[in-house]
C-alpha positions in Angstrom: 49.4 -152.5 -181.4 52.1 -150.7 -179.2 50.5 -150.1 -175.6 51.9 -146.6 -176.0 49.3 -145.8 -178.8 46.9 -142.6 -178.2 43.2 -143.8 -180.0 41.5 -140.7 -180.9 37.9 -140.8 -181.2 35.3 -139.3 -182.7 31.6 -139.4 -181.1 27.7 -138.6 -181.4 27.3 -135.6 -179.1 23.4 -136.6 -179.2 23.1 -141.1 -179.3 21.8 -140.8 -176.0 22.3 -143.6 -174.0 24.8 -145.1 -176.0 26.7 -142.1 -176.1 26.4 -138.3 -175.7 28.1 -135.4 -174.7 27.6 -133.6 -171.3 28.1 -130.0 -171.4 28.3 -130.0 -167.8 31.4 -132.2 -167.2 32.2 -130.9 -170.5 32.9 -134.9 -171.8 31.4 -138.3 -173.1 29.2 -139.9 -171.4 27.1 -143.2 -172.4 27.9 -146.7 -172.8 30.1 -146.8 -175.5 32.6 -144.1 -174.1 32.2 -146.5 -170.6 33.7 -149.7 -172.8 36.2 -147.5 -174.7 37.7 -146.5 -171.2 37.5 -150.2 -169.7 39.4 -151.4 -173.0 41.8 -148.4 -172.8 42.3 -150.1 -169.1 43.1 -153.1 -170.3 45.5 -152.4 -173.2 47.5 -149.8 -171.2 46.4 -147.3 -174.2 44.8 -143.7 -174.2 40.9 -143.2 -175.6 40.5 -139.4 -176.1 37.6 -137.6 -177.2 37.1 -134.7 -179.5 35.4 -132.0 -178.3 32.1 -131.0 -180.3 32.2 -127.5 -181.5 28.8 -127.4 -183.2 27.1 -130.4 -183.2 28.5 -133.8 -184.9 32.1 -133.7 -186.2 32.5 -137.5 -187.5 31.9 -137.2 -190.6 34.6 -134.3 -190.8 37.2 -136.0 -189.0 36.6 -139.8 -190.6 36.8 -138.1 -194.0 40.4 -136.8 -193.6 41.4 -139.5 -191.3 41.9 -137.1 -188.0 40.7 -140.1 -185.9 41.4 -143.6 -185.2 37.6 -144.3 -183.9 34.2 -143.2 -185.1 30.8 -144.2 -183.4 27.2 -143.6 -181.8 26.2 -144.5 -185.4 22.1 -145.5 -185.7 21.2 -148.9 -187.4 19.8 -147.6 -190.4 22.7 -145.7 -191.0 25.6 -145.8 -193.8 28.8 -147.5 -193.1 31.0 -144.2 -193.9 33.3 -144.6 -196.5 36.9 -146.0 -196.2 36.5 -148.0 -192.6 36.2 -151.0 -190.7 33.4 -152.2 -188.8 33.9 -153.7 -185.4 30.8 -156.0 -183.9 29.8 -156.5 -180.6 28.2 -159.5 -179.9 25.1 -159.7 -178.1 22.4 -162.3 -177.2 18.7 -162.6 -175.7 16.4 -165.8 -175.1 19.4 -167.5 -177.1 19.3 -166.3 -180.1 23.0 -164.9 -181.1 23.5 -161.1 -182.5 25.5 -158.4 -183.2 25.5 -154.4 -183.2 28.1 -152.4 -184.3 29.0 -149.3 -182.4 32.5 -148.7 -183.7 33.8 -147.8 -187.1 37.6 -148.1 -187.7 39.4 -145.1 -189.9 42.6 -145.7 -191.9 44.4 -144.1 -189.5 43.6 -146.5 -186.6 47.0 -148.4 -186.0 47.8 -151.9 -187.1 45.8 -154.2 -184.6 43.1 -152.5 -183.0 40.0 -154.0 -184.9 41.6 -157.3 -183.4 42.0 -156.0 -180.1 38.6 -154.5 -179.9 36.9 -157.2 -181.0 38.6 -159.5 -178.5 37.6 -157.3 -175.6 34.1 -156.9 -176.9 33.7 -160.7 -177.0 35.2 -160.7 -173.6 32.2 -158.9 -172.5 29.0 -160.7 -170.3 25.9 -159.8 -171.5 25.1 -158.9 -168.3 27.8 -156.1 -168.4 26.6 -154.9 -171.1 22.9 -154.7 -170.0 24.0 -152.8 -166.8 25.9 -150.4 -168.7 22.9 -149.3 -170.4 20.8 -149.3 -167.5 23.0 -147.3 -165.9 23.1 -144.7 -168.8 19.5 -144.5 -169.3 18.9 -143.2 -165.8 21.2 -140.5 -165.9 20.0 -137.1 -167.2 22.2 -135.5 -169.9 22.5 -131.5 -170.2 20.8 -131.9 -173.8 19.4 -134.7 -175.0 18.3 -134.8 -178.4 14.8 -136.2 -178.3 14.4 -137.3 -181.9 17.3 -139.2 -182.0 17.1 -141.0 -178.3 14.3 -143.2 -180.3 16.7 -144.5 -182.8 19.1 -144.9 -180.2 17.6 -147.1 -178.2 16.5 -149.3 -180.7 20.2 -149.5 -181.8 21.1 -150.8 -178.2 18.0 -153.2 -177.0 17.0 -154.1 -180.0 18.4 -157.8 -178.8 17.9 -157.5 -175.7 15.1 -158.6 -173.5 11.7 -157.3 -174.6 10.3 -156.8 -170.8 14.1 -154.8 -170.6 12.9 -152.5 -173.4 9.5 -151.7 -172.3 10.9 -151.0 -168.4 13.8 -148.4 -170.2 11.4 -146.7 -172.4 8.2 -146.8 -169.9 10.8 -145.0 -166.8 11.9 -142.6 -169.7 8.6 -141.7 -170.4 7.8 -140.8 -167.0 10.8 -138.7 -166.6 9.7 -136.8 -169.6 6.3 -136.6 -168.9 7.4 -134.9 -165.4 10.1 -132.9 -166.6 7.6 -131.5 -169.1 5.5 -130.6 -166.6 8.0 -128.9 -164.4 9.3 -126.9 -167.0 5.7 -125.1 -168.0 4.3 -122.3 -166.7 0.6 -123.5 -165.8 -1.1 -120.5 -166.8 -0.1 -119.6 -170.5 1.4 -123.2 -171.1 4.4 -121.4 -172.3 7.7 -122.5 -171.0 8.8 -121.4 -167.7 12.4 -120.4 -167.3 13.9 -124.0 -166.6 12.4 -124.8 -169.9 13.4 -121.2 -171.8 17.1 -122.5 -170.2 16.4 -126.2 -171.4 15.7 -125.1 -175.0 18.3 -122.5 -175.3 21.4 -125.0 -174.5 19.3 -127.4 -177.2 18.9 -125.0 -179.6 21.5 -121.6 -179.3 24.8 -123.3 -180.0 27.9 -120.8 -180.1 27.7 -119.9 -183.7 24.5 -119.0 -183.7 24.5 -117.0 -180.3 25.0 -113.6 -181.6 22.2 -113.7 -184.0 19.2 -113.8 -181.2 18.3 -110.5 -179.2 16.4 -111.3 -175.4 13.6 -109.1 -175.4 12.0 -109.1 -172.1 8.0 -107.8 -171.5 8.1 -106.3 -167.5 4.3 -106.1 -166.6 3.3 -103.7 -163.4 -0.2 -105.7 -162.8 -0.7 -103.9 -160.1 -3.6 -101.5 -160.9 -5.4 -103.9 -163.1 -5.4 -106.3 -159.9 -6.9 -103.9 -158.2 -9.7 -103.0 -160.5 -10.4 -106.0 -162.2 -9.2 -109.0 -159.3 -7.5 -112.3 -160.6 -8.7 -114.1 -162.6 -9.3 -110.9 -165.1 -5.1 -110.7 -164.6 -5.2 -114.3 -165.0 -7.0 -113.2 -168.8 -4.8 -110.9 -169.3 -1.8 -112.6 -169.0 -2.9 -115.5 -171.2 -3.8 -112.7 -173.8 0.3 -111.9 -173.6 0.9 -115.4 -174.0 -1.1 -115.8 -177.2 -0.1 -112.5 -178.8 3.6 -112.9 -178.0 3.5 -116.4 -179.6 1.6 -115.0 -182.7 4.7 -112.5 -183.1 7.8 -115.7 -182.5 8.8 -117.4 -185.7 10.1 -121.1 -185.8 13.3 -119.8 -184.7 12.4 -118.0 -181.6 11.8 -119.2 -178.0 9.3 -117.6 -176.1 8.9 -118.3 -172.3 7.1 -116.6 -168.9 10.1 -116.5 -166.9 8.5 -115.1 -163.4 4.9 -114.0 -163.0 5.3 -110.3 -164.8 7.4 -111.0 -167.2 7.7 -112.8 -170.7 10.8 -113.3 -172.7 11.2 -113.9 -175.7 14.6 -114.5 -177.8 14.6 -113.9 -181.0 16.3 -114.4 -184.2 17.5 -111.1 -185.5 20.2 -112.2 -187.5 21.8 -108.1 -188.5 20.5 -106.1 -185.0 17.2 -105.2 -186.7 15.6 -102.2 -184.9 12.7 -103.2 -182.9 10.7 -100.2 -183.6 9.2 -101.1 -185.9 7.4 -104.6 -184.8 7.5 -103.2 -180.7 5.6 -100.5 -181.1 2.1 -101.7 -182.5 3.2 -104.6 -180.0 3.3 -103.0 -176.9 0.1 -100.9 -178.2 -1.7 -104.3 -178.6 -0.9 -105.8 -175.2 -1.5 -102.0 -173.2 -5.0 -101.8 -175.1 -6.2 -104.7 -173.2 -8.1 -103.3 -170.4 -10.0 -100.5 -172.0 -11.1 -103.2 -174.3 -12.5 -105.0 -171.0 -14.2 -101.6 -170.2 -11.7 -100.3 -167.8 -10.3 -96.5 -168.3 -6.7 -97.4 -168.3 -4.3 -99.1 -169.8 -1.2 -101.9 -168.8 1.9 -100.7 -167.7 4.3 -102.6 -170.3 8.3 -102.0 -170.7 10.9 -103.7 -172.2 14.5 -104.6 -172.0 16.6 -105.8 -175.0 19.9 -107.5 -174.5 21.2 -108.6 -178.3 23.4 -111.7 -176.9 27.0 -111.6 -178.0 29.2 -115.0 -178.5 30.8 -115.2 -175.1 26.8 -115.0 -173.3 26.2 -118.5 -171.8 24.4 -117.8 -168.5 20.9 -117.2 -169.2 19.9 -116.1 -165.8 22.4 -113.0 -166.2 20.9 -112.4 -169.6 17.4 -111.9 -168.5 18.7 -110.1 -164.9 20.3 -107.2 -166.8 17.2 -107.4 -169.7 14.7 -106.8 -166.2 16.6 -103.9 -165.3 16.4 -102.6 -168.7 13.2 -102.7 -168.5 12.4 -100.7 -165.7 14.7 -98.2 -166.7 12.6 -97.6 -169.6 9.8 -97.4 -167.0 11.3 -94.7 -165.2 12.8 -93.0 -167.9 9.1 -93.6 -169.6 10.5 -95.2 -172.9 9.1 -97.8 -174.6 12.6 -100.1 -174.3 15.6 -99.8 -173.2 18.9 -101.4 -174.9 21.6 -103.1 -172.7 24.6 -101.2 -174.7 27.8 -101.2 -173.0 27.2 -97.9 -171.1 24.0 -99.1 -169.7 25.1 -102.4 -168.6 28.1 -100.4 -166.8 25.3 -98.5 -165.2 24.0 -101.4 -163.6 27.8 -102.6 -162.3 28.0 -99.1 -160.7 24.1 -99.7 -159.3 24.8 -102.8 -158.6 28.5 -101.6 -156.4 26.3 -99.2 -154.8 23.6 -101.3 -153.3 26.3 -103.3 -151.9 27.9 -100.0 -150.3 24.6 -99.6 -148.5 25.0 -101.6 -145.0 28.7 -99.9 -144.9 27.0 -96.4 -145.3 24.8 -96.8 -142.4 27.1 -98.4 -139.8 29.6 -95.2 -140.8 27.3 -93.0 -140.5 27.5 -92.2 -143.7 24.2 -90.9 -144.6 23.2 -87.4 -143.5 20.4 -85.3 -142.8 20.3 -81.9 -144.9 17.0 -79.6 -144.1 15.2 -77.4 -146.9 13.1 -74.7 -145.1 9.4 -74.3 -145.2 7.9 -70.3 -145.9 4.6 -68.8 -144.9 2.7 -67.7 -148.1 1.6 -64.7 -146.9 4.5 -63.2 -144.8 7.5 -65.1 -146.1 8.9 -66.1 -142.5 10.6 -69.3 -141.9 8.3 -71.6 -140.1 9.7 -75.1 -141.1 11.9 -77.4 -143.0 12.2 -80.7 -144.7 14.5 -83.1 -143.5 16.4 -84.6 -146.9 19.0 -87.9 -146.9 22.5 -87.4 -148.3 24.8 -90.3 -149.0 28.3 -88.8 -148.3 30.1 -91.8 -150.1 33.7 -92.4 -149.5 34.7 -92.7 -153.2 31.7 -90.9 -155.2 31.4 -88.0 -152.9 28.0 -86.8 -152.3 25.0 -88.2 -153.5 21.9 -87.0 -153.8 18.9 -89.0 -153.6 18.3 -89.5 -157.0 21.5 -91.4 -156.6 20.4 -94.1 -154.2 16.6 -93.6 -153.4 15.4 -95.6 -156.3 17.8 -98.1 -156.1 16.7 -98.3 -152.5 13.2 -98.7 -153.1 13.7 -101.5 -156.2 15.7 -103.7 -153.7 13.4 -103.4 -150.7 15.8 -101.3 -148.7 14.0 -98.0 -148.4 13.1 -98.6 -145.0 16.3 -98.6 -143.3 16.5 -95.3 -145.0 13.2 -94.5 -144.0 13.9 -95.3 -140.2 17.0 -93.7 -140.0 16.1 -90.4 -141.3 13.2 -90.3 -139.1 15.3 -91.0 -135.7 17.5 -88.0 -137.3 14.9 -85.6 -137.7 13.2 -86.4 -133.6 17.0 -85.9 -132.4 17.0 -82.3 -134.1 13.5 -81.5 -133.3 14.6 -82.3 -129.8 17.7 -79.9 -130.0 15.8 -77.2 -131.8 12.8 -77.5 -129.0 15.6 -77.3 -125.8 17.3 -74.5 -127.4 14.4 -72.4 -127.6 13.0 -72.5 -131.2 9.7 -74.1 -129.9 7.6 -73.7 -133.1 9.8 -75.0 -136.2 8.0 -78.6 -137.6 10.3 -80.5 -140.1 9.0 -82.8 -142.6 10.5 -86.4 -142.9 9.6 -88.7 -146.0 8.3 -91.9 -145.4 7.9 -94.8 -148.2 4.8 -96.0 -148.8 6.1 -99.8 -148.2 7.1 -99.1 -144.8 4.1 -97.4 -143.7 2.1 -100.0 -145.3 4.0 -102.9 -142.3 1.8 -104.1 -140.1 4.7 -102.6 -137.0 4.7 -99.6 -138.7 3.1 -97.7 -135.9 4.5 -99.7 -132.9 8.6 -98.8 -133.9 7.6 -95.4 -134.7 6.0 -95.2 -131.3 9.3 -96.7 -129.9 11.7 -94.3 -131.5 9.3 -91.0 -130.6 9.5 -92.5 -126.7 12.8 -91.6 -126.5 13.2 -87.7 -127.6 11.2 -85.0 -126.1 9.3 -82.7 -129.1 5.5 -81.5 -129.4 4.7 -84.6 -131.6 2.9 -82.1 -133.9 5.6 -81.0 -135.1 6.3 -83.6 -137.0 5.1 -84.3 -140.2 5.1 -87.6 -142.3 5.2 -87.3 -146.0 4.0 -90.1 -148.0 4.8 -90.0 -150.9 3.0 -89.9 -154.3 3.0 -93.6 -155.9 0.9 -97.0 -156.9 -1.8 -97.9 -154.7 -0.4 -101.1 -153.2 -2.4 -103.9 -152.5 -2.6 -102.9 -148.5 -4.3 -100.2 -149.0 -6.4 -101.0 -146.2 -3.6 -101.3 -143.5 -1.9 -98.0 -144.9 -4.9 -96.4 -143.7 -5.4 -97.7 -140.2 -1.7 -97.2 -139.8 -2.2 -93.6 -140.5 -5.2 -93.2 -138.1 -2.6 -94.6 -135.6 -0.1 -92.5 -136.4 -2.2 -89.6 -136.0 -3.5 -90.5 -132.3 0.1 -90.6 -131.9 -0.1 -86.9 -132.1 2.0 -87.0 -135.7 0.4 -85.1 -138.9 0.8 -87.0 -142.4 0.8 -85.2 -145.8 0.7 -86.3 -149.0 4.3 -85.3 -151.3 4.0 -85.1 -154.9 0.7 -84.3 -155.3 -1.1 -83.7 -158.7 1.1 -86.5 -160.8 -1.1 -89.0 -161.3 -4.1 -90.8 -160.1 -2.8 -92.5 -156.9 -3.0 -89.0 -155.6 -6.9 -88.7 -156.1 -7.5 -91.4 -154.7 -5.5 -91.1 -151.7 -7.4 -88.3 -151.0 -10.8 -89.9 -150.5 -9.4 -93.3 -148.8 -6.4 -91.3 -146.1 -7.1 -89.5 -142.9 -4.6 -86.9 -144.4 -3.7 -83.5 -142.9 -2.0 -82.0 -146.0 -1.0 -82.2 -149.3 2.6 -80.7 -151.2 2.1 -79.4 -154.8 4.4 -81.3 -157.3 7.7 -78.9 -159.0 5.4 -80.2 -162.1 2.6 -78.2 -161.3 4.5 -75.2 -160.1 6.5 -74.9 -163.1 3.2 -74.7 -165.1 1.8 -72.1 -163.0 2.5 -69.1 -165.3 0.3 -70.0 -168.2 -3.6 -70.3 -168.1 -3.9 -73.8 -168.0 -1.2 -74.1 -165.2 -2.9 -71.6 -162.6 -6.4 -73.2 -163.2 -5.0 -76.8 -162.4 -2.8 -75.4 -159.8 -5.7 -73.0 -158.3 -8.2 -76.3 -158.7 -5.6 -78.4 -156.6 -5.6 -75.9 -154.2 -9.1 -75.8 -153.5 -9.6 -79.0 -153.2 -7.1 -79.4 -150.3 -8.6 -76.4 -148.8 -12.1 -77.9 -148.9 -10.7 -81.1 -147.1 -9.4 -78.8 -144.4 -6.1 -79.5 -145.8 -3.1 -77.0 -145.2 -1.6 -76.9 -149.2 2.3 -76.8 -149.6 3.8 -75.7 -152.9 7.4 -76.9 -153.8 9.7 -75.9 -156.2 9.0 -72.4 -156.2 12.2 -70.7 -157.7 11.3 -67.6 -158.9 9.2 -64.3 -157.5 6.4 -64.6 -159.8 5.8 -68.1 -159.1 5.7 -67.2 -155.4 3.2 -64.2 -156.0 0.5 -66.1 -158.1 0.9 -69.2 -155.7 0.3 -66.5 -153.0 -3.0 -65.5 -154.9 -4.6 -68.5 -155.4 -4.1 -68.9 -151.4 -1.5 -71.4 -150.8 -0.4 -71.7 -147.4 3.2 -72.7 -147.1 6.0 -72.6 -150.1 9.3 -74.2 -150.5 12.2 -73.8 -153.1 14.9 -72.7 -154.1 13.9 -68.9 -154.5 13.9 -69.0 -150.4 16.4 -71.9 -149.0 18.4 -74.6 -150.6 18.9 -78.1 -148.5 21.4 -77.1 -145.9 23.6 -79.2 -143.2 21.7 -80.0 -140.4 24.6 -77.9 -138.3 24.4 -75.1 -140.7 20.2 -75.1 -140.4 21.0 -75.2 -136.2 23.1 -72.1 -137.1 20.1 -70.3 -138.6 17.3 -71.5 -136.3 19.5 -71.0 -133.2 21.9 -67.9 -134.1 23.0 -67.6 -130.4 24.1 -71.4 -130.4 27.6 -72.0 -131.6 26.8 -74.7 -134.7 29.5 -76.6 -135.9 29.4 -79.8 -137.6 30.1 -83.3 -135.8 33.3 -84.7 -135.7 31.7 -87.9 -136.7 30.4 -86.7 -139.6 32.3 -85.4 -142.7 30.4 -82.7 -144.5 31.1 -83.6 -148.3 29.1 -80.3 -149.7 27.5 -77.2 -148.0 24.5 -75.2 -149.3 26.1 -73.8 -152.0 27.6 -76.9 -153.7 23.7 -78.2 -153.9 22.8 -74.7 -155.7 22.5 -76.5 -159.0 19.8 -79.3 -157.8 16.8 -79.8 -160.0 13.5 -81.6 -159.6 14.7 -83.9 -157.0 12.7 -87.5 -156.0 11.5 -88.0 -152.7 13.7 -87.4 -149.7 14.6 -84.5 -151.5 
């Protein structure tokens, strides 16, 4: 055989430990693929491997002679037509054998079976049993499990018996802990190492594009805090079983963190997932009244249909979570990741990472949105509302960044920052003579919920001189979080601070009620909602209820979103104390709102601080979230 000869070879992806291939270093790995390099050593020749594209290839490429080599064959199978076995000789407890692991095409050049067969007798049988020690302790990306019997019975079937019982009893230990590692303990369902495990095992490239990742987002919350843990605990199992009564054979189903299930499923042409989701999701919400509660589970999910160029799981199911609380907030049952949504998420994404720019530039900026007496219609306060003047999307409103803020545990940079911007313009307003305006600053209910909650607010009020009354927290409307309890000593505190807290949002949902009978609260601010209602029957009477309750608290009532005179009048009626809305003042510049409070005081805006918009450019804002 000429030493310049290339020997092309074709392996089992899966005859783990003889030989197998290993997506990660993307090449054959084993024992056989070990000798095949030592001989190429030897005989100054090149052993390549072709690639698998979807699964095993030999039979393909021996048939029409496209390789010199074929091997990781099993003992009980064929000799494939048209080739030429080569042996290797082994020996245990000196009895003499042989196993073949090579099959020779017609294409193999003139000499090689010789060769081969020279080097294998060549070998030690100590060499050999190394090698396969060696092999067996490494951890391919896939094994396949069925066949790792076969093959080792193909390779120490001569060997030593105490050899064979060491290999398979290690192996079994491995498995037995890697099993164990990759279930969740509470449903018994795979966890996401073993949802990532069975997906590179089973989703090869062709069939990629026919599975859709459908992923369940649970908000526990509220059932935690009515029914405690282990009733959660049920709960969640319940998931587990239904969602594994709706996979087929096909599918893999998996809890991939603890409020949220995914499940990939085989939907060969897109099906629409109306029409099995629906009665689903209805099952799975049901499951509390059923227990006797009076609500149901919060349950949302995002769909991401994989296409053939998807390999990374963990991006997969990142883009299917934000799906799904898109269709939380948009209050859909799913939400598809279709091109346009998954660019949402880039810009999303672009934007959180703008954040910790923003604030070192100063880009975020205080706009204030005045307060009216009910009765006479003077100006007797304002809300203080965040801006994001951005250097390449202009200005953004909250809606813009406040969410996002709040889903990536930000919010209270935002939170801190608008409140040391609202004590310095207090302070102005005070030592320029306007002695009576109070301004409203929102406050998350995360960082009033921190146990130093009360400590840096006291910090940041030492250092501006205000009455402390005029300044008023607004919490606003939202779950009831777990600390519950610290929320409301940190309110008492904030209170002996000499600070008033009011509850924003009020009237959309049942946090709010609740709030009301566990807070030390001074106040409470009508939700738009409610005030856009207020024409019709039904809309006074709930508005005109709301009202009364806050009144017999001893609560002062705020209404926003009033916008037109009628609204204004019938609020006026039913004795609310202070409105707000667009029918009086839109959000204006904090130097423009200086201008208005303190007419005799030249106002212009800060050098350091590029105004993006004035009052007018905001004239089209609509149902804002909190800070604004």
């Amino acid at each position: 055989m000429s030493t310049q000869n290339i020997i092309y070879v074709a392996g089992n992806p899966e005859a783990y430990p003889l030989e197998y291939y290993d997506r990660q270093t993307q090449s054959y790995e084993g024992v056989i693929p070990q000798l095949l390099a030592e001989f190429a050593a030897q005989s100054d020749c090149q052993v390549i491997y072709y690639q698998p594209e979807a699964g095993d290839q030999r039979a393909r490429l021996g048939e029409h002679s496209q390789v010199d080599l074929l091997s990781g064959y099993a003992p009980e199978e064929e000799a494939p037509a048209h080739t030429q076995v080569v042996e290797v000789p082994v020996s245990a407890e000196g009895q003499e054998g042989a196993v073949c692991l090579l099959y020779l095409t017609e294409a193999a050049p003139e000499g090689l079976a010789e060769e081969l067969t020279e080097f294998f007798r060549g070998l030690t049988q100590q060499r050999l049993t190394t090698l396969l020690l060696e092999s067996a302790a490494e951890q391919p990306q896939a094994p396949a499990l069925p066949w790792l019997t076969g093959a080792l019975a193909l390779a120490v079937a001569v060997l030593v018996c105490t050899l064979v019982l060491l290999v398979r009893r290690h192996r079994r230990q491995l498995e037995a802990l890697d099993q164990k590692t990759r279930r969740d303990p509470l449903t018994g369902l795979n966890n996401l190492e073993g949802l990532a495990g069975q997906y590179r095992q089973f989703v090869h490239n062709k069939l990629r594009v026919l599975y859709t990742l459908f992923c369940f987002s649970i908000d526990l919350d509220r059932l935690e805090q009515a029914a405690g843990e282990e009733e959660t605990a049920a709960f969640l199992r319940f998931c587990a079983v239904t969602l594994s009564g709706q996979a087929a054979d096909t599918d893999l189903l998996a809890k991939v963190s603890p409020r949220a299930f995914v499940l990939l499923r085989l939907t060969g042409d897109r099906e629409s997932p109306s029409a099995w989701l629906s009665p689903l999701l209805s099952r799975l919400r049901a499951y509390p009244r059923e227990q006797g509660l009076s609500f149901g589970v919060d349950i949302h999910v995002g769909i991401y249909p994989l296409q053939e160029d998807d390999w990374d799981l963990n991006k997969m199911i990142f883009s299917a979570i934000q799906a799904a609380a898109l269709a939380q907030r948009e209050e859909r049952d799913y939400v598809v990741c279709s091109q346009d949504v998954l660019g949402r998420f880039d810009r999303e994404h672009q934007l959180q990472a703008d954040i910790g720019r923003g604030f070192a530039r100063r880009e975020f900026q205080l706009y204030i949105q005045g307060y009216v007496d009910a009765r006479t219609g003077r100006l007797v306060g304002g809300e203080a509302l965040a801006r994001w003047n951005h250097p390449q999307r202009g200005l953004l409103l909250p809606k813009d960044f406040v969410p996002l803020m709040e889903r990536e545990k930000t919010i209270e940079q935002l939170d801190y920052y608008c409140l040391q911007e609202a004590c310095a313009l207090l302070e102005s307003l005070v030592h320029g003579g306007e002695e009576g305006f109070f301004l409203s600053c929102n406050i998350s209910r995360e960082t009033l919920s921190a146990l130093d909650c009360p400590d840096r607010i006291a910090e940041l009020l030492a250092v501006y001189d205000f009455p402390r009354e005029l300044l008023i927290l607004e919490l606003a409307e939202g779950a009831q979080l777990a600390q519950g309890e610290v929320l409301g000593q940190n309110i008492l505190a904030l209170k002996d601070l000499g600070l008033r807290v009011i509850l924003d949002d009020f009237g959309t949902g049942f946090p709010s009620f609740h709030d009301l009978q566990h807070f030390p609260l001074d106040g409470l601010k009508l939700d738009k909602a409610l005030v856009d209602t207020i024409g019709t029957p039904k809309g006074r009477a709930v508005a005109g209820a709301m009202i009364q309750v806050g009144h017999d608290l001893g609560m002062t009532v705020i209404a926003a979103g009033v916008e037109e005179d009628s609204q204004a009048e019938i609020l006026r009626q039913l004795r609310c104390d202070v409105l707000q809305g667009y029918r009086f003042y839109y959000p204006l510049p904090v130097w423009e709102a200086k201008a208005l409070l303190l007419p005799e005081r030249e106002a212009t805006p800060p050098p350091d601080r590029p105004l993006a918009g004035t009052a007018a450019g905001e004239a089209g804002e609509r149902g804002e979230l909190r800070h604004g």
